[in-house]
C-alpha positions in Angstrom: 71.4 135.0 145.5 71.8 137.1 148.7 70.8 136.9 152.3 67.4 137.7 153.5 68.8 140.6 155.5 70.7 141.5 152.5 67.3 141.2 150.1 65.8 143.2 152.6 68.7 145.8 152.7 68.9 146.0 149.0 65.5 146.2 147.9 64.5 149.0 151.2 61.6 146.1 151.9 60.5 145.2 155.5 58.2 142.3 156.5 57.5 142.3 160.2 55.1 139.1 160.2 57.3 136.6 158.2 60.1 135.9 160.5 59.2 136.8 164.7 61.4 140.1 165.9 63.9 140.2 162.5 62.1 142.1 160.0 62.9 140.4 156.6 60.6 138.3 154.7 60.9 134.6 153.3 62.6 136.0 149.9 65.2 135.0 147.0 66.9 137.3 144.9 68.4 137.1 141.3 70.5 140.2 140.4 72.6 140.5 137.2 74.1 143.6 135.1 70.8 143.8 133.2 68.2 142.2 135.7 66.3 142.3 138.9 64.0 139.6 140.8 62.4 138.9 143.6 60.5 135.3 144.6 58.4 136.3 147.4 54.9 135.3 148.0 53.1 137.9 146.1 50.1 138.1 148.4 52.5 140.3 150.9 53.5 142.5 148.4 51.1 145.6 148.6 50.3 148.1 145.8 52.9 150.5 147.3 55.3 148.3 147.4 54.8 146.9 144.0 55.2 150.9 142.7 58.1 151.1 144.0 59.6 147.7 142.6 58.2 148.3 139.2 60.0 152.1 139.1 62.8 150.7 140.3 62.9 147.5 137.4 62.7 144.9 140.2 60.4 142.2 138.5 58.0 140.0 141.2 58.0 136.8 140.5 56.2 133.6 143.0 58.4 132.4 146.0 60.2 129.1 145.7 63.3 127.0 144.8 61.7 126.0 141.9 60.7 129.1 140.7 64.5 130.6 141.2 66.2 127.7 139.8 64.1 127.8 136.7 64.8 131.4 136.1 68.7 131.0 136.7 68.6 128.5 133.9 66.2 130.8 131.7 68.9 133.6 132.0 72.0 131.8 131.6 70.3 130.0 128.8 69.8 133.5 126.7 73.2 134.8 127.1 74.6 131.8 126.2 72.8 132.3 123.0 74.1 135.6 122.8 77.8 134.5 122.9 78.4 130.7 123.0 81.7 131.8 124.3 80.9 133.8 127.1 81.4 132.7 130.5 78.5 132.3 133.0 79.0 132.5 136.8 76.4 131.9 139.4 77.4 133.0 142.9 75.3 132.4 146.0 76.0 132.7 149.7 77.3 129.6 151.3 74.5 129.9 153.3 72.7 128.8 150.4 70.4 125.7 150.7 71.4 122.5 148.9 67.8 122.2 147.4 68.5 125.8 145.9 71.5 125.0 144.4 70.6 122.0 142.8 67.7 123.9 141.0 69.7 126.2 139.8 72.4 124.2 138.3 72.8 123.1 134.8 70.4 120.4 133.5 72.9 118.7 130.7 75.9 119.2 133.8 73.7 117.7 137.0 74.3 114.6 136.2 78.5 115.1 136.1 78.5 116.5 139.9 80.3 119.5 138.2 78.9 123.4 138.2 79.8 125.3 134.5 78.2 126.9 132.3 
């Protein structure tokens, strides 16, 4: 889960009214070997851009922690049922918020105070 300025980088997306003089929008960002996606309010996303998101794979999907830390779980979930064996990381900046760390850690481990999946 990068950075704004990293989303923004990444992605080639600019959002001048989101943030005054930095032109990055209120975004999260979930990339993995086989998946792409961005929670952003989908009302700023134009058809233009949304052409070029959907040819390059990048799925849209509604802004919040909520939202990210549901899908996090979702995706570690199915490769987990691919290979109980397998080893999951989740990396995020450290300038990631608490809130969005907490959704995105393991239900059945939450209680423990310990991140592994």
């Amino acid at each position: 889960m990068p950075t704004l300025p990293a989303i923004a980088w990444l992605l080639n997306i600019r959002c001048p009214g989101d943030i005054p003089y930095v032109p990055v929008a209120y975004a999260y960002l979930v990339l993995s070997r086989d998946d792409c996606a961005v929670f952003v309010d989908k009302r700023k996303v134009d058809n233009d851009l949304q052409t070029l998101l959907d040819a390059d794979s990048v799925e849209v999907r509604d802004y919040g922690v909520d939202e990210v830390g549901r899908y996090v779980q979702n995706a570690v979930s199915k490769v987990r049922a691919q290979n109980e064996k397998w080893a999951v990381k989740v990396f995020a900046p450290k300038e990631c918020s608490w809130a969005l760390a907490k959704a995105c850690e393991p239900v059945s481990l939450a209680r423990s105070g310990r991140w592994r999946y």
